[in-house]
N, C-alpha and C positions, 0 to 999 in steps of 0.2 A: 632369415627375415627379421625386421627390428621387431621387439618386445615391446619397447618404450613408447606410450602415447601419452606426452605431456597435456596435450588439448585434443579431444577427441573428434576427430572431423568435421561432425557436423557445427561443432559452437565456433560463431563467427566470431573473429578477432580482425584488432586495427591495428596495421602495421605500417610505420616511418618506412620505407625502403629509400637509401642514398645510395649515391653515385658520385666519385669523383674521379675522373677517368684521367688518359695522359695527357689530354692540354691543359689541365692541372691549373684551370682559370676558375672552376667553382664545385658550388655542389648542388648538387640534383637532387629534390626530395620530392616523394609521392606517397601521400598518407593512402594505403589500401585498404579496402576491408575485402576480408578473406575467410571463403568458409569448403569444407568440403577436400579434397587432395586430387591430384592428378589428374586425367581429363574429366573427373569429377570439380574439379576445382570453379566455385562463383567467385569474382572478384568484380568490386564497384572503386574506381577511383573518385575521391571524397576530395583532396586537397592535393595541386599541385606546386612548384616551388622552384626557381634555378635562383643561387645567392651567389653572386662574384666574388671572390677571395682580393679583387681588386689587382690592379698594375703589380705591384710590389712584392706581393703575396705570390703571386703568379711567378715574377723574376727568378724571386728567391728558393722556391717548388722548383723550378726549372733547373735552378744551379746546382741545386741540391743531389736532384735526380741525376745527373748527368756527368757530376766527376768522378772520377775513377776511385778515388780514394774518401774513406768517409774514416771520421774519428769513432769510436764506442758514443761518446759522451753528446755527440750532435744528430747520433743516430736514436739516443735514447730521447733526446730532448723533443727532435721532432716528433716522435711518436707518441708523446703527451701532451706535444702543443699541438696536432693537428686533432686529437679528441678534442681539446679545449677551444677549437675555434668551431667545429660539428657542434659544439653541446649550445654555444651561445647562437649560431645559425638558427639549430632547432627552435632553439627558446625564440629568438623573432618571427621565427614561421607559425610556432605554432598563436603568437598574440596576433600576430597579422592576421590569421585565419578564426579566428576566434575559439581555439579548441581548446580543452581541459587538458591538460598534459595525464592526470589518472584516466583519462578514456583510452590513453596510446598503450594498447598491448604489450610492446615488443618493436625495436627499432634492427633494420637489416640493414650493416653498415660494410659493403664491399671492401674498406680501408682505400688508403692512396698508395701504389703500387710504389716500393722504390726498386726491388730487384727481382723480376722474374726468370730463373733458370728451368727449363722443363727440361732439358737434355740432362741425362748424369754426367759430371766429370770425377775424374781419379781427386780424395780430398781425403788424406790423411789414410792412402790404403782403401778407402772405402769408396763404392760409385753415388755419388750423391749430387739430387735434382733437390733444388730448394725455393722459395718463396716467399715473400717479407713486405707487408704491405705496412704502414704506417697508420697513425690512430686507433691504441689501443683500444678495444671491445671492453673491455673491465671498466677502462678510467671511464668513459661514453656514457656503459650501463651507472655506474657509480655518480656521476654527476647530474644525470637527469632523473636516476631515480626509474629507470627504465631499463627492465631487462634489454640484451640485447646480444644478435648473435652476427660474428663476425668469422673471420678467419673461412672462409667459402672452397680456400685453393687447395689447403693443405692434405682435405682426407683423403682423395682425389690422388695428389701425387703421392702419397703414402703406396697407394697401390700400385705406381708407376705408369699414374696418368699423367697430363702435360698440365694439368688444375683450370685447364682454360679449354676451347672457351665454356661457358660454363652457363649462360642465358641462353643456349639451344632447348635445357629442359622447357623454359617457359615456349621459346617459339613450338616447342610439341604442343603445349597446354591448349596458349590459346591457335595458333592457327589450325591445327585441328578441324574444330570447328568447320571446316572450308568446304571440306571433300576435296582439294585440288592438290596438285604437285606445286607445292609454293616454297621459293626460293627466299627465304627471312635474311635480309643483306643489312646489319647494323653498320654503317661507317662512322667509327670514333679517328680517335689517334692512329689505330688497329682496325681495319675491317675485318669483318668474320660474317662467314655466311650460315645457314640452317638450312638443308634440305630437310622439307617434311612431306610425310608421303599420303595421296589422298586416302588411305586404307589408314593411316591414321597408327602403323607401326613403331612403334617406341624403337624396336629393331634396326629397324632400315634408316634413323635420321642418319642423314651425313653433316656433320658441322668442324670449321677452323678458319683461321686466323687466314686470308690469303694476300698478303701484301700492308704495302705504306697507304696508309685514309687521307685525313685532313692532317698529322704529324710532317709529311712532308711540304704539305701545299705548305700550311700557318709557319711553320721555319722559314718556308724558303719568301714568305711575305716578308715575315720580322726582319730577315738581314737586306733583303733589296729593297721593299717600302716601307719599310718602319712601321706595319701594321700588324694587327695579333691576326686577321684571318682574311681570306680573298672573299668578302661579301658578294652573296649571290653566285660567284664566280665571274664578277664580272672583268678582273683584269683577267683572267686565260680565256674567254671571250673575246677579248682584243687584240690578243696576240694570234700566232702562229702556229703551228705543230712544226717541230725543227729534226725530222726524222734521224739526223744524226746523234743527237743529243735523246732521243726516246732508246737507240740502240743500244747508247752507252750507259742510262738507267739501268735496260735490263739485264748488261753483265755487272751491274754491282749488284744485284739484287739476288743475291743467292735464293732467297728464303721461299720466293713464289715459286719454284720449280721443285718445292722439296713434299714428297709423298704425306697426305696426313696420315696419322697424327700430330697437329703444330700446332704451333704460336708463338706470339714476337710480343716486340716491343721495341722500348728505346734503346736494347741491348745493342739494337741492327740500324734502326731508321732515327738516326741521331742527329747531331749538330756535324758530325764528322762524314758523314753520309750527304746530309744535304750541301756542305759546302767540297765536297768534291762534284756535283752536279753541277757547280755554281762556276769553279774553276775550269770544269772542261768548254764551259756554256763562254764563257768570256774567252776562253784561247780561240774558241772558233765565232765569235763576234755574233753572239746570238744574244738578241736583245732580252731586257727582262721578263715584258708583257709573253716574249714565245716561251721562256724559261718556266714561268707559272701555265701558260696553257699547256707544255707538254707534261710538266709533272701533274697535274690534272690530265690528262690524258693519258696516263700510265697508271695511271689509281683508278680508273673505269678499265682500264685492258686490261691489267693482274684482275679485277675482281673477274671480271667475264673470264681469261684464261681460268682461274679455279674452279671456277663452275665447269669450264666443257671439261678439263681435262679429267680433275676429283669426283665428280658428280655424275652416276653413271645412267640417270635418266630424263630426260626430256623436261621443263617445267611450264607451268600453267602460267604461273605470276613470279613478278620478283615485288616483294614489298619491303620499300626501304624506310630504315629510321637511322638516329643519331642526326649530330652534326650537317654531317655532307648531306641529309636530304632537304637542307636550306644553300644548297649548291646549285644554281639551276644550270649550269654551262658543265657539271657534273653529273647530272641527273640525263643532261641529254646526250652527256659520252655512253652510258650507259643504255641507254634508248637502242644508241646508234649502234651498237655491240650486242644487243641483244633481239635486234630484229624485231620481229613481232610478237615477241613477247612481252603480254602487258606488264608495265614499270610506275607504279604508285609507291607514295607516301603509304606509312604503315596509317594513318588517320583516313585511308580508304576503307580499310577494315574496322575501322571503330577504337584502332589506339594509338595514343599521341608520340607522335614521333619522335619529340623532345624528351619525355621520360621512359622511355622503352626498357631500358638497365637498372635504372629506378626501381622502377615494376618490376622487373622480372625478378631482381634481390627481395626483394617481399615477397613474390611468389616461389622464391628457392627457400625463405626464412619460415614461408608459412609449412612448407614440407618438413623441414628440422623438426620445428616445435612442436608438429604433430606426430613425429618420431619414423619417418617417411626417406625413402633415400631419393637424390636427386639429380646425382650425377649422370652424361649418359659416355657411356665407355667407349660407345661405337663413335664418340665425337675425340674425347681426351688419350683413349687408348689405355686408361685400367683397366687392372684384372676384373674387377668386379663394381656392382653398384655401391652406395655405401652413403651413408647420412652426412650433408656436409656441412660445415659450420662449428665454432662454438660459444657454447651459450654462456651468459655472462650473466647470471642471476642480479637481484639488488634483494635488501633485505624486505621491502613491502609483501615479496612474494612466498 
């Protein structure tokens, strides 16, 4: 059991929690105040925030993430220019919103992912899983003058957990609360679900990564309509289901038929992924509009396949956040796949669907700093629980 209690549960604290996920178009901030741990845990959101990184910003993140070869020297650079554009973000959130920057506790900065490997491979003799997210935690704390704890994945796979997904502890926290069998469905770039059980067992969550979210729709927008995302969903709405083209999704997609413990990324659901969709989709004369509604239509099947097959009991609710719950032509594949089970926006429950990962990185920062462990094993597949995070003091403290 930890020793360490940096802030003692009960003293409320204000935490930055950011988010920059893989559409790698902004950042998500949610000032929380947080007092208490575990399903003890009060939390009041105080200040919300999404800031765009802009067109350019966005390309460049894109291009970065996705070739194969990177230099030392470009790998080092981004990872201080990406603190240095969070540290200037913060500073305009926090004048917009008119707060003190000495009021903010502690900032919980997920980083921007460039390489996640949860699988070991053979690396110099040894079997080694690794993970490398960009926007150093020191330079962040150092420039704002704000403790801060980052690094969330790493203790997690130390144990030879997969470090992801890793916001199931909050879906324990708060859906809890409920008394129901509730299915916590975030679709980011990555969807990942949370089973949480109405008895409220930390044991029994089941949580992973179970397929392509909004990474394949928004690709596969960018190369046919030169747009960043399918607003509303309303071109797969217009289109088709092209049952041929759905089949041949699901033999490229190795990932959704694989037993958890998982999780992906852009290792699998790439530029190289989507344009083999694109290439089978035009040999067999399958118009765009069908092309966007069937890959939206296999981003609602994979989540529903993960559920009945990984999930070994019945659910009350599914409540959905991220991105894709501003998808209405996604929202109602899901509908349609899950029968009568009710399908809400997480802002049913009382939290905003927009910052769900936000939140939840403040409420994984407020367990660090309390000296709390936070991982859950029965989702990552560690040996054990263990503190996650590390913390990046400044000298004020």
């Amino acid at each position: 059991m930890p020793t360490l209690k940096i802030f003692p549960d009960d003293k409320p604290i204000h935490i930055l929690g950011l988010m920059s996920g893989t559409s790698c178009d902004g950042l998500d901030i949610a000032l929380v105040e947080t007092s208490g741990a575990g399903l003890q845990t009060r939390f009041n959101i105080k200040a919300t925030q999404s800031i765009a990184y802009g067109a350019e910003l966005t390309d460049q993140l894109l291009h970065f993430i996705s070739k194969k070869e990177h230099s030392l020297k470009e790998i080092s650079q981004f990872n201080f220019f990406m603190a240095k554009t969070w540290a200037g973000q913060i500073e305009h959130f926090l004048k917009k919103h008119n707060l003190d920057k000495d009021h903010i506790d502690l900032i919980a900065s997920h980083g921007q992912t460039l390489w996640h490997q949860p699988d070991p491979e053979n690396f110099l003799n040894k079997k080694i899983s690794s993970t490398l997210q960009l926007g150093d935690p020191a330079v962040l704390a150092n420039l704002l003058n704000i403790p801060v704890v980052g690094n969330f994945r790493v203790a997690d796979m130390a144990l030879g957990g997969q470090g992801a997904p890793l916001i199931p502890y909050f879906d324990w926290v708060f859906f809890a609360r409920f008394k129901k069998n509730i299915l916590a469905l975030n679709i980011g770039g990555i969807p990942n679900i949370t089973y949480i059980t109405a008895d409220s067992n930390f044991e029994k969550v089941t949580a992973f990564d179970c397929g392509p979210g909004n990474m394949l729709i928004d690709g596969a927008m960018q190369l046919l309509y030169n747009k960043p995302f399918d607003a509303n969903g309303t071109v797969a709405a217009s289109g088709k289901n092209a049952e041929m083209l759905l089949n041949h999704i699901k033999g490229l997609d190795t990932f959704a038929k694989i037993k958890p413990p998982k999780s992906t990324g852009r290792e699998l659901y790439n530029l190289n992924f989507i344009r083999d969709i694109i290439r089978f989709a035009k040999k067999e004369n399958i118009g765009t509009a069908d092309i966007i509604h069937t890959i939206t239509r296999y981003t609602a099947q994979a989540i529903f396949e993960g559920y009945k097959n990984f999930v070994t009991h019945k659910i009350d609710a599914l409540a959905i956040a991220g991105g894709g719950a501003k998808n209405s032509f996604l929202q109602k594949m899901l509908r349609e796949y899950f029968g009568e089970i009710a399908v809400n926006p997480t802002s049913f429950y009382g939290l905003d669907e927009d910052f769900k990962e936000a939140i939840g990185f403040a409420i994984l920062a407020n367990e660090t700093i309390r000296g709390n462990t936070s991982n859950v094993p029965s989702a990552t597949g560690a040996r054990g629980k263990t503190i996650l995070g590390t913390i990046c003091w400044v000298q004020k403290f």
